[in-house]
C-alpha positions in Angstrom: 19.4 46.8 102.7 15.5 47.9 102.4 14.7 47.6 98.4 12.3 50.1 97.5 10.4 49.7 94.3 9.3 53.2 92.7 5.6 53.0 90.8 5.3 56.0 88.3 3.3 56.9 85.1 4.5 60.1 83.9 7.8 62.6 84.2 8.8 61.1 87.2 10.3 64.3 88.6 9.2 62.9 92.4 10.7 59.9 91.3 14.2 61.4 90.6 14.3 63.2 93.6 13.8 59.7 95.4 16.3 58.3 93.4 19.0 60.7 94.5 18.3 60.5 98.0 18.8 56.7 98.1 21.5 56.8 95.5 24.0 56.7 98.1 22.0 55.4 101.3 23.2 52.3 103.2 19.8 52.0 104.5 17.9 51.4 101.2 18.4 51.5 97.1 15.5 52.1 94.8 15.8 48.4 93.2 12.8 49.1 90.8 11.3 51.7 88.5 8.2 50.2 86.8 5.4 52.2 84.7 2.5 51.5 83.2 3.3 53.8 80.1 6.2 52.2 77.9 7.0 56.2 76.9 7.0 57.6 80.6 9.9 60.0 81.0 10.4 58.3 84.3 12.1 55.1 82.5 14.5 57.8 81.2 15.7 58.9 84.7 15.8 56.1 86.0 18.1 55.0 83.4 20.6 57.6 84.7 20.3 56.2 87.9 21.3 53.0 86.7 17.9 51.7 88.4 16.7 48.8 86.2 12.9 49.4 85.1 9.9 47.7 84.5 6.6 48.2 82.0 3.7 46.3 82.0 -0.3 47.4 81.2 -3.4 47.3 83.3 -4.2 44.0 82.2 -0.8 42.6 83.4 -1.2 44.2 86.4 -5.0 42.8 87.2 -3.6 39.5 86.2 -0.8 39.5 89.2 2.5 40.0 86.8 3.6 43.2 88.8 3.1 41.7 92.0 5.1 38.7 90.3 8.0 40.7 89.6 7.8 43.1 92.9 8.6 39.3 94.9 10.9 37.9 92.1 13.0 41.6 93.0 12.4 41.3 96.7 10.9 44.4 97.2 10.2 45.4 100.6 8.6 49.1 100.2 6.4 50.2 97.0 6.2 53.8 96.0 3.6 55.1 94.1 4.9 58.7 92.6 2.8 60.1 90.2 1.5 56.5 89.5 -2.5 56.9 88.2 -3.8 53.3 88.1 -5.7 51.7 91.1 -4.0 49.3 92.6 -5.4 45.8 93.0 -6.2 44.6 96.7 -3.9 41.6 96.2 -0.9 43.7 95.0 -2.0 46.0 98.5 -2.4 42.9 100.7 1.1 41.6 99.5 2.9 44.9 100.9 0.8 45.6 104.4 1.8 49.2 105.7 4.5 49.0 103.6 3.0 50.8 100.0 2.9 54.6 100.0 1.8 57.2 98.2 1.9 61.3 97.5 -1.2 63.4 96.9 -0.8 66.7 95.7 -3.1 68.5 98.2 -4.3 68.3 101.8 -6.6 65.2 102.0 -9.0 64.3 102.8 -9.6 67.8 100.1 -9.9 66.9 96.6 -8.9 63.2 96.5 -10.7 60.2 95.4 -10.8 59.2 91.3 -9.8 61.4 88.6 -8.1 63.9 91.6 -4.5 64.0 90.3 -2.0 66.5 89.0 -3.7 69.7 87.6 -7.1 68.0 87.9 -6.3 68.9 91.7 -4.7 72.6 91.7 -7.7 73.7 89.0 -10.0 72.5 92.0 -8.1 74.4 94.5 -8.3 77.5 92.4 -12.1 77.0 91.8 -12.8 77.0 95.4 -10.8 79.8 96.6 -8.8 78.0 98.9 -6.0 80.3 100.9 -3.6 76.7 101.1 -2.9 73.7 99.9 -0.1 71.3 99.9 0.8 67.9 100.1 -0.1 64.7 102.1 1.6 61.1 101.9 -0.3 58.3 103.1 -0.3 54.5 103.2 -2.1 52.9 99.7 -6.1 51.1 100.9 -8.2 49.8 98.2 -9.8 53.3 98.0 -8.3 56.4 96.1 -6.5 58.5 98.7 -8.0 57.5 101.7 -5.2 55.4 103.5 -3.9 56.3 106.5 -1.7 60.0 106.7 1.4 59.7 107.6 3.0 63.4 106.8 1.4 66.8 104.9 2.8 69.9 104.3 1.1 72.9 103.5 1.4 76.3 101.3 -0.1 79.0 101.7 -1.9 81.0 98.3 -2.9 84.1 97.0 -6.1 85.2 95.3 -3.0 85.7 92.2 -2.3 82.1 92.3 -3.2 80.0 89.1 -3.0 76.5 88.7 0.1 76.3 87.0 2.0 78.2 90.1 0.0 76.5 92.6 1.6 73.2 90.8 4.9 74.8 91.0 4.0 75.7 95.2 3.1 71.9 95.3 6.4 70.5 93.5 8.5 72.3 95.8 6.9 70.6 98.6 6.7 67.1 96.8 10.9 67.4 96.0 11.6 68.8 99.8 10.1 65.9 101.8 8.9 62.8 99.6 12.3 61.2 99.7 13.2 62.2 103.6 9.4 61.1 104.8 10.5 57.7 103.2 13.5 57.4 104.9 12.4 57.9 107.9 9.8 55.3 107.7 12.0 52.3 106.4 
């Protein structure tokens, strides 16, 4: 059984969805749910899930304690959902082609530091863009430039404000985060 290990910092609605896809899997279970924020709703869900969770700060996570507990849990595959930090090159080197992670638009468009959430659709509504979407890609020591393993795209409107094309984005994010995973494990 692959044990997946799901790295979030806020709501953890991608997370959930993961969660439920692997709730019943004999290929994998989602052995981990560990944030950064000791109040991220993602702790919550993962609660219903039964999935045991895991906080620590930036300064634990510099130091090597997440890495620490990713091996004490056995963790083959890390998932960054919604997860903001950069990850240290140790924690990457630890979990070679095996640490992924979801962008909310079509990289290499609007990526790189500070590029995340509605930081990203405001800039796709600045620039008049007629699509955007999702890409999931393997974790580098760069922001969002690993390698792309899937995107999806949807198309907008010249109507479209941030807030729906974040609702155009979710619905791609739920729909194939959990199935790209699967089929790379």
């Amino acid at each position: 059984m692959t044990r997946l290990a799901i790295l979030a910092s806020g709501s953890g609605s991608n997370a959930e969805k993961i969660m439920e896809h692997f709730q019943n899997s004999d290929k994998a279970a989602i052995a981990l749910v560990a944030s950064n924020k000791t109040d991220a709703f993602v702790l919550e869900r993962a609660k219903k899930f039964g999935v045991p969770t895991y906080t620590f700060t930036r300064k634990e996570m510099d130091a090597g304690k997440l890495l620490e507990k990713l091996q004490a849990e056995k963790i083959d595959w890390v998932i960054l959902a919604g997860f903001l930090l950069k990850i240290p090159a140790e924690l990457i080197r630890a979990f070679p082609e095996r640490m992924i992670n979801i962008h909310p638009a079509l990289l290499p468009n609007y990526g790189g530091k500070g590029m995340y959430g509605h930081h990203v659709h405001e800039a796709v509504k600045a620039a008049g863009d007629t699509q955007t979407g999702i890409t999931i890609h393997l974790v580098n020591e760069h922001y969002d430039e690993g390698k792309v393993i899937f995107q999806a795209a949807t198309p907008l409107t010249p109507e479209d404000t941030p807030e729906s094309i974040a609702q155009k984005v979710h619905t791609l994010e739920h729909r194939y985060f959990a199935e790209v995973i699967d089929s790379l494990i």
